[in-house]
N, C-alpha and C positions, 0 to 999 in steps of 0.2 A: 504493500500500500504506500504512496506517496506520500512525503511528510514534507513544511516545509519550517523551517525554521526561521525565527524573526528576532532580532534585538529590539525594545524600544526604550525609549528617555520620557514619555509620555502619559500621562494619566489616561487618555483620551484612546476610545477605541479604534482598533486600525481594522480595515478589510481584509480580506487576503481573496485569493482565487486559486488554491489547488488542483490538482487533477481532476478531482470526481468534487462537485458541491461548493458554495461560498460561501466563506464564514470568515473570521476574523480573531484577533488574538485575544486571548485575556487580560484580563489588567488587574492590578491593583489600585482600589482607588483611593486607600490611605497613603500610598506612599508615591513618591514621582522616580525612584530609583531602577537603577536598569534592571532591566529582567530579561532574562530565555527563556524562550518558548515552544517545543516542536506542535505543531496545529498539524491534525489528522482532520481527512473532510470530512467523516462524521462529526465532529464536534463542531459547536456551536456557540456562539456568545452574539451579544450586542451591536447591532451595526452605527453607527455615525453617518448620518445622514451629510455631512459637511467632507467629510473623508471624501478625498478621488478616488474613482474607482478605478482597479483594477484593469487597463488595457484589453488583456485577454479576457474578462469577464464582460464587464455591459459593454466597452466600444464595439465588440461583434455583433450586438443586440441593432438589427437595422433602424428601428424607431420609425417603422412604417412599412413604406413599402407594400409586398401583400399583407401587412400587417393589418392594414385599412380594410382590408375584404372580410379579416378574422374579424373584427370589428364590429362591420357592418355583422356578418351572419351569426357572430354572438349580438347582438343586439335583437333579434328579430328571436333566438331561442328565451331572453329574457325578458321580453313583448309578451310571449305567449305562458312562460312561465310565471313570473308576477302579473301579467293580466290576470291568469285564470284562478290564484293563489288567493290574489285581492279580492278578485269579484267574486268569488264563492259566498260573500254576505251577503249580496243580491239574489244569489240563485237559492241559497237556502230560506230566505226571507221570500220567496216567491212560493219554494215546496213548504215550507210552515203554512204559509195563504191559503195554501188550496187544499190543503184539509186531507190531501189523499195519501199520506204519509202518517199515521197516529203513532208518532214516538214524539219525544221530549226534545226541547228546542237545545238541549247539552249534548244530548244522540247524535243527531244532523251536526251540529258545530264540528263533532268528534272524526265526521268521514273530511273536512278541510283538514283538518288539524293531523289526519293520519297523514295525508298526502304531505302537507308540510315536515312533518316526521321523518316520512322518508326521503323526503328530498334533501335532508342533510345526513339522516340515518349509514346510509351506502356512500357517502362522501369518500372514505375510503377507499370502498370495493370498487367505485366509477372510477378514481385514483389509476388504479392498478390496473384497469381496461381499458383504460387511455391508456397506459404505456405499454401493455401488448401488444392490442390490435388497432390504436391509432383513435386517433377525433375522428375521423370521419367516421369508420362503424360506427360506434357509439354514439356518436350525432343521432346517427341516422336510425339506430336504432331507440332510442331517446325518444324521436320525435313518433316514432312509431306507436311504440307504449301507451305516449300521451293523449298520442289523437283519437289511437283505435279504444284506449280506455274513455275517453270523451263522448265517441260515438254510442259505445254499449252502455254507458250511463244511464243513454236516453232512454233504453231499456228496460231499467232496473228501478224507473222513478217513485212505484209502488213496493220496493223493494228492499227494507234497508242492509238486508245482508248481499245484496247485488251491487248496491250503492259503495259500499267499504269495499269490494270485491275490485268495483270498476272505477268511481271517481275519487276511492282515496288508494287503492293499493294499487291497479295500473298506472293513473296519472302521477302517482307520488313516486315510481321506480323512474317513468320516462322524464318527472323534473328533473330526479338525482342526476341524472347523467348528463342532462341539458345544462342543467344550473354547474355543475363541476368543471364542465369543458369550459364553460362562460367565462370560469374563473381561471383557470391555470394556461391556457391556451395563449390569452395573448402578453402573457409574461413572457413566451418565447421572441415576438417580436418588438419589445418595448420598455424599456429601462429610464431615461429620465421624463419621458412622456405617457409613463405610466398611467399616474392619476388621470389624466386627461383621458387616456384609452380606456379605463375601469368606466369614467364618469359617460362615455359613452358608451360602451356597450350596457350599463344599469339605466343609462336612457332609457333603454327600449322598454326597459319593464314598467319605467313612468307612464310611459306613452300607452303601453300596451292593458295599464290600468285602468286610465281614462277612456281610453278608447271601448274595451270589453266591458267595463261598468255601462256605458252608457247604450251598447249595442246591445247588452245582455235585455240590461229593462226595455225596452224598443222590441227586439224578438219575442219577450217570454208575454208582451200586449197583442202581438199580429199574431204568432203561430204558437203558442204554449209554451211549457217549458221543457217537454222530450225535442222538439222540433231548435229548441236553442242552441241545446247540446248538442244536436248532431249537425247545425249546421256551424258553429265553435269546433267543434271534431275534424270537420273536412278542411274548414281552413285552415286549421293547423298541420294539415298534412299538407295540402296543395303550397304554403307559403314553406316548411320547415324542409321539407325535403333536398328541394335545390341549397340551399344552406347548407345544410349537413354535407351532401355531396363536395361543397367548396370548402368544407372547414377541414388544416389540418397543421401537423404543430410544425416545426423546423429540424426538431432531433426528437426522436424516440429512442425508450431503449426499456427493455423490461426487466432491470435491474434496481437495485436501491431500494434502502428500508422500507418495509411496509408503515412500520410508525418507528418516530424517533425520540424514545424518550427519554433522551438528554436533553432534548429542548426545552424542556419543563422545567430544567433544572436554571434556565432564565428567567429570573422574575417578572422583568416587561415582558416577556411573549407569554408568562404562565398567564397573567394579571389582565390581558389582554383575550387571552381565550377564556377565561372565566367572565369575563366582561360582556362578552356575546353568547357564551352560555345564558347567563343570567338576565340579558337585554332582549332573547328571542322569548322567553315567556311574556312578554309585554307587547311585541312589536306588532302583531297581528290583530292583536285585540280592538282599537278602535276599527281598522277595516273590516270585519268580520262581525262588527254591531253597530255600524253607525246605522244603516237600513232599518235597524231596530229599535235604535234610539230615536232616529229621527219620527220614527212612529210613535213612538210612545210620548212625545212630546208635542202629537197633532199634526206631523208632518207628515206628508202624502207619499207615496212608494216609487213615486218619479222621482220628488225631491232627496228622499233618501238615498238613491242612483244619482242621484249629482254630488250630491257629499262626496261618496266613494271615488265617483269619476274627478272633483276638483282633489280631493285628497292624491291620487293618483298622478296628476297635474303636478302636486306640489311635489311629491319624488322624483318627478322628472328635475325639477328646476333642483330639489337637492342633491342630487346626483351631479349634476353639469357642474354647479357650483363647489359641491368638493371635490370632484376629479381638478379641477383649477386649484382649489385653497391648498391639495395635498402636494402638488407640483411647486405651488410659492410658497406657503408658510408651515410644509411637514403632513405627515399622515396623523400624527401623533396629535398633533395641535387641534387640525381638523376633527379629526374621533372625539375627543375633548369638548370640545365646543359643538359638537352633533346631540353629544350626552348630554349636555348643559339645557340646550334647548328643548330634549327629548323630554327633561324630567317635569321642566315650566311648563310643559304645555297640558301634561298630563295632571300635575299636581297643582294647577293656579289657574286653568281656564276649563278646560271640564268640566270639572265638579260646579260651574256657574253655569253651564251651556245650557241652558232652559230654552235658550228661544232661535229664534236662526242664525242671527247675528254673530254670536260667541260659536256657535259650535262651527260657524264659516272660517272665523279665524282658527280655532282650535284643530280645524282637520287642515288646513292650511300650512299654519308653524309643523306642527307632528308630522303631516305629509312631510316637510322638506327634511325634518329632522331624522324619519325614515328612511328617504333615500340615500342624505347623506352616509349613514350608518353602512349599508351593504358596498359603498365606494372604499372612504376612509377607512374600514377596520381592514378590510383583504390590502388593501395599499400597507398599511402600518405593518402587518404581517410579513408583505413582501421585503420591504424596507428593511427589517429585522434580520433575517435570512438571508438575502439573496435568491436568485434563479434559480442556483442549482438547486437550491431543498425547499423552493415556494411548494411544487407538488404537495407535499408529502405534508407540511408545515400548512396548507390550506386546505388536505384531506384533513386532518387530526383537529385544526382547530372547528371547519364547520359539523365533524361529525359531533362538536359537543351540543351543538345546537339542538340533537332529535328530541331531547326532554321536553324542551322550553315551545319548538315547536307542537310539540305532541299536544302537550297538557296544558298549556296558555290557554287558549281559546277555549276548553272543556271547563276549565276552572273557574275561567271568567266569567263561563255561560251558568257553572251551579251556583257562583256567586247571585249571580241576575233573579235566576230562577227562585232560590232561598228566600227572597227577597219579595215576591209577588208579582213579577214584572208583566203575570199572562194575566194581572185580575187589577192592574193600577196602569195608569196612565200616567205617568209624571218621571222624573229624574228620577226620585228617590230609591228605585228597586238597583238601580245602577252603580249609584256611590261604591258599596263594597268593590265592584268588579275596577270603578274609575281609581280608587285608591290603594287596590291591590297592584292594580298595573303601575300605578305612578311610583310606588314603593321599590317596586323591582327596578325599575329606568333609573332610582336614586343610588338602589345598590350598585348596578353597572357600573352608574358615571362614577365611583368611588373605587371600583377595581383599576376604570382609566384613567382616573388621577392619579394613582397610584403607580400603575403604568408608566406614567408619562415623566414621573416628579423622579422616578428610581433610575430612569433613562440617563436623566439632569435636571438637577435644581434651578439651572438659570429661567427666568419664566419666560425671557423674551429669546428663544433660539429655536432654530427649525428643525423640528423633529418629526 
């Protein structure tokens, strides 16, 4: 195995780029006196965002290129994946409607909530299948999954163990792999224009939540709601496929750690992955009940489809905007100030949103605070690491997601329920679920201060 050894005079962490993986040396940071080093590429420490990098490491990274095409056709899998992820509030808010389904409105939450589950669940195993047999398979088969699980949904709508069957355990395999390649794919062509490339390819899923919110309630008034799903199903095959076909990475190779759990032994990258652990039981919950709340509060089942759809809206713009902030002022800074926002909106405008007004702003602030969230943390991650162990370092951290995705939306829903929310018409049956969630966004943002402060104390540097 390759080693390479480094002298430094330095408190300050250094990059390196060995043979296999980048990583960087240790340090001590009580003392400034010289130190040896031999740095193996499994190992792991701290990267310095201000440090140059490496020649042989990101100068090879073309920073475009066909990189723009990965881009494009990861934006168009994350269209369809946060489309359908988001609007799942609309669609179940439409089968609670129509009476033909008699389960418990925490039942129905629970078939989104699987699909979310497993779309970080296999993070991993999608991992390890991109680096066998290639993005493109697994695009392709990804989009498969998804749609043909979409179409047979339409089937199952009287059904709810067809439902778990088809719109949360097909659709939730054919995210994982769509939402996986989304993320590690254009790491291959893109290094200091990273943010900017994450911030559009998570476009797509702002775009693709306004868009599917608002097409959803529009289809499920003309032709029902079996007829939505399967015409959502087809277009996700007729638009996904050609994508898949053009998406693929620059170097494969089906070697290196399945999980590396030295990494852990980094505080910012632990502190970080418990941050979005703990951030994903929260982060679905207003999209998956505003449809709900906005009814319960006298608003009409159009209107509640424009919340979603402007909520949606508002991820796109946070998306764009931290792909930019993580490129000028750090991933670390951005994640930071994503969380900051995430918790004010949840814990100080909410809990008032009684009437249109506030809950416009509230799904507004949250949307952008939302999108920002799925840019900045994969960027910080990347940043941390380097290219060579993002894979592996973005399987391990999204698979910690499956809980938070699992059981957020279920919890939130017995919280509502407990509450009275199918025999009262007002805010109140909500609060529990509004302050559970806002509680969880406060803990995150406290893992990413933590994060960010253990990285370096200075408050004004880019991280």
């Amino acid at each position: 195995m390759a080693t390479t050894t480094l002298t430094t005079t330095t408190t300050d962490p250094i990059r390196l780029e060995p043979s296999r993986g980048w990583t960087n040396t240790s340090f001590d940071q009580d003392s400034a006196l010289s130190t040896t080093h031999t740095v193996r590429p499994e190992e792991f420490h701290h990267v310095d965002e201000d440090a140059p990098p490496p020649p042989d490491a990101i100068d090879a990274l073309p920073n475009g290129g066909y990189g723009w095409t990965i881009v494009t056709t990861c934006a168009v899998f994350t269209f369809w994946t946060n489309g359908w992820l988001t609007t799942w509030g609309v669609l179940q808010a439409a089968i609670i409607s129509s009476h033909t389904l008699p389960v418990s409105t925490s039942t129905i939450t629970f078939v989104g909530s699987l699909a979310l589950g497993l779309c970080v669940a296999f993070g991993l195993i999608a991992t390890r299948l991109i680096r066998m047999f290639g993005a493109r398979i697994i695009c392709t088969t990804g989009i498969l999954f998804m749609s043909l699980g979409t179409i047979l949904a339409s089937l199952t709508i009287k059904n709810i163990g067809g439902l778990f069957c088809t719109a949360g355990a097909m659709v939730g395999i054919g995210i994982s792999l769509l939402y996986t390649a989304s993320n590690v794919v254009p790491v291959h062509y893109f290094s200091t224009k990273l943010g900017m490339a994450n911030g559009l390819v998570k476009m797509g899923g702002g775009i693709g939540t306004t868009v599917i919110a608002v097409a959803s309630q529009e289809l499920i008034a003309k032709v029902g709601v079996p007829w939505t799903f399967r015409t959502i199903g087809l277009l996700m095959l007729v638009t996904g496929i050609p994508c898949a076909l053009l998406t693929k990475e620059r170097t494969r190779g089906g070697s290196g750690p399945f999980v590396d759990w030295g990494m852990l032994r980094n505080v910012p990258f632990l502190c970080t992955c418990l941050a979005g652990m703990v951030c994903t039981f929260a982060l679905f919950v207003p999209s998956f009940f505003l449809p709900l709340f906005a009814h319960s509060i006298g608003l009409s089942a159009s209107t509640g489809a424009g919340l979603v759809a402007g909520f949606g809206l508002s991820t796109t713009i946070g998306r764009i905007a931290a792909g930019v902030a993580c490129d000028k002022v750090g991933s670390m800074n951005t994640l930071l100030i994503t969380m900051f926002f995430n918790t004010v909106s949840m814990l100080a405008i909410w809990p008032v949103s009684s009437t249109l007004a506030p809950l416009v702003i509230f799904a507004a602030i949250n949307g952008i605070a939302n999108g920002a969230f799925f840019v900045a943390l994969p960027t910080a991650i990347v940043a941390m690491v380097g290219p060579g162990l993002a894979t592996v370092a973005m399987g391990m951290a999204t698979t910690a997601w499956t809980f938070g995705y699992l059981l957020g939306g279920p919890i939130a829903a017995v919280l509502i329920m407990s509450k009275g929310a199918d025999k009262e018409t007002s805010i109140e049956p909500y609060r529990a679920a509004i302050f559970y969630s806002g509680g969880v966004a406060f803990l995150s943002g406290v893992f990413v201060f933590a994060a960010r402060f253990k990285m370096d104390m200075k408050v004004i540097k880019k991280l």
